[in-house]
C-alpha positions in Angstrom: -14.4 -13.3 -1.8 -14.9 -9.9 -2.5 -12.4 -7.5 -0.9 -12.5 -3.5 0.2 -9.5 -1.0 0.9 -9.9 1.4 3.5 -6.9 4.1 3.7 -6.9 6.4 6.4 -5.3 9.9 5.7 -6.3 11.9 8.8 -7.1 11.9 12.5 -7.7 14.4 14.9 -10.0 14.6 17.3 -12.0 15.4 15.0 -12.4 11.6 13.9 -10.4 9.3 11.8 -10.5 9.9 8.0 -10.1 7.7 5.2 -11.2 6.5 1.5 -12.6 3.1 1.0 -12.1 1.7 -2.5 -13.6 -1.5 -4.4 -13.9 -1.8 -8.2 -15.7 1.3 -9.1 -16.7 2.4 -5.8 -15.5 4.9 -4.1 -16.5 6.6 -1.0 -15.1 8.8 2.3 -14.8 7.0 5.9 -15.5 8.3 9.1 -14.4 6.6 12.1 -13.4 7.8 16.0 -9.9 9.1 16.6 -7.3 6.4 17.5 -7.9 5.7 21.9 -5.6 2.8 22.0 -8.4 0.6 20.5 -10.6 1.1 23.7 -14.1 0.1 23.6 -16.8 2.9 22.5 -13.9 5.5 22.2 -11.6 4.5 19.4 -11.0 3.1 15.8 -10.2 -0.1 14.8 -6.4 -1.0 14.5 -5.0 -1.1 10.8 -6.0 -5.0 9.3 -7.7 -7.1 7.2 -11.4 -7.9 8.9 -14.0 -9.9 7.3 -17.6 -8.4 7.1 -20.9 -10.1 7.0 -24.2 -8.6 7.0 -26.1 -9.4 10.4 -28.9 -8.3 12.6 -29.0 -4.7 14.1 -31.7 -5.0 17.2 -30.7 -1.1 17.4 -30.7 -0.6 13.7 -34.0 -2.7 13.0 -32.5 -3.7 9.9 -29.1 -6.3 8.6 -26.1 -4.1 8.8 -22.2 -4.7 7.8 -20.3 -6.4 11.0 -17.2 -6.1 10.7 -14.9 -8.9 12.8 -12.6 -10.7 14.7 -11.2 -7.0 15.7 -8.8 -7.7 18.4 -10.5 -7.2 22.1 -13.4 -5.3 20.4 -17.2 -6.7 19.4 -20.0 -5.2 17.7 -18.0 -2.8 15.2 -20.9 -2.1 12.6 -20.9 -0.1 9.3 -23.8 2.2 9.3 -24.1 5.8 8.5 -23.2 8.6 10.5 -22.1 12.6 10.6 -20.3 13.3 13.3 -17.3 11.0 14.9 -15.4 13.4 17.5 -14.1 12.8 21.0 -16.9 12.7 23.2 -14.6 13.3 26.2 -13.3 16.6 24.5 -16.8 17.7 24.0 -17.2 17.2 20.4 -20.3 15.5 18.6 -20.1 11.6 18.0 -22.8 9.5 16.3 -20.5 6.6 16.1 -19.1 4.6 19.1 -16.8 2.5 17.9 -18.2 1.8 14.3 -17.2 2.8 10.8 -18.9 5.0 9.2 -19.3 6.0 5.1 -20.3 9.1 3.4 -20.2 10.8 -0.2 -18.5 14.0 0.4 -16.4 15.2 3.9 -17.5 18.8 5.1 -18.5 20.5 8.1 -21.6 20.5 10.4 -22.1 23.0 13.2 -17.7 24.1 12.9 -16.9 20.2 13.0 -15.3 18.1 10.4 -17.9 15.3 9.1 -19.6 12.9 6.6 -21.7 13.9 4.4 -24.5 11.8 2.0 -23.6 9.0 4.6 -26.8 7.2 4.7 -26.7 6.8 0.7 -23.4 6.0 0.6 -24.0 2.9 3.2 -26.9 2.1 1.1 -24.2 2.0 -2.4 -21.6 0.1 -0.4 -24.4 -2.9 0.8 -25.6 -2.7 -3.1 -21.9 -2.8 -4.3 -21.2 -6.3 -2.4 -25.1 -7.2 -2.7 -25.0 -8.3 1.1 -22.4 -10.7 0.4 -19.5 -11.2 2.8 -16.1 -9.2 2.1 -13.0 -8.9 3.1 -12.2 -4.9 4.2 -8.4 -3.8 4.4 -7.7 -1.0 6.9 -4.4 0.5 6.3 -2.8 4.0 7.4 -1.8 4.4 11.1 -4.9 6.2 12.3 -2.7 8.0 15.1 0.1 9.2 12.3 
């Protein structure tokens, strides 16, 4: 099986950094800051998850699930901007989820993902809807 490294490198409350790597690919990774892995608020805990492609309802198209993530469901890859605190009123588009983009920047005086949609788009072409195994590593709290 077909395997993807995810290193985080920053989080604030800004959101929860990384780069994801596999063969020649190479993109930027949003997630939520680190909430003690609560539901809708936080990142995933550092791992090695499997991900299949599977039916979004919300989505209306097959997205990335990632899974088993300890006490957690539904943790999709999909594209997004913006993955602040909520509860410290910043902007979120992600709750829970990992997110992928070309370039990191800023939107509106926040940190963010750029190009994400595209970049989602590269990652499903890169594994060709395959399943694969995605390594999360980096303390996302550090």
């Amino acid at each position: 099986m077909r395997r993807g490294r995810l290193t985080r490198f920053e989080s604030t409350d800004e959101g929860t950094f990384g780069v994801f790597s596999s063969g020649p690919l190479r993109l930027y990774s949003g997630e939520l800051p680190w909430r003690e892995n609560r539901r809708q608020r936080s990142c995933i805990p550092p791992g090695e998850y499997r991900c299949a492609m599977v039916w979004s309802p919300r989505f209306k198209r097959k997205l990335y699930l990632v899974h088993p993530v300890p006490e957690r469901s539904a943790i999709l890859i999909h594209g997004a901007a913006w993955m602040g605190d909520v509860e410290k009123g910043l902007r979120t588009h992600l709750q829970g989820c990992i997110a992928f983009g070309e370039r990191l920047g800023r939107l509106e005086g926040q940190k963010c993902l750029l190009v994400s949609q595209p970049a989602v788009r590269r990652l499903e072409e890169h594994f060709g809807g395959e399943p694969f195994v995605l390594t999360i590593e980096g303390e996302p709290h550090a």
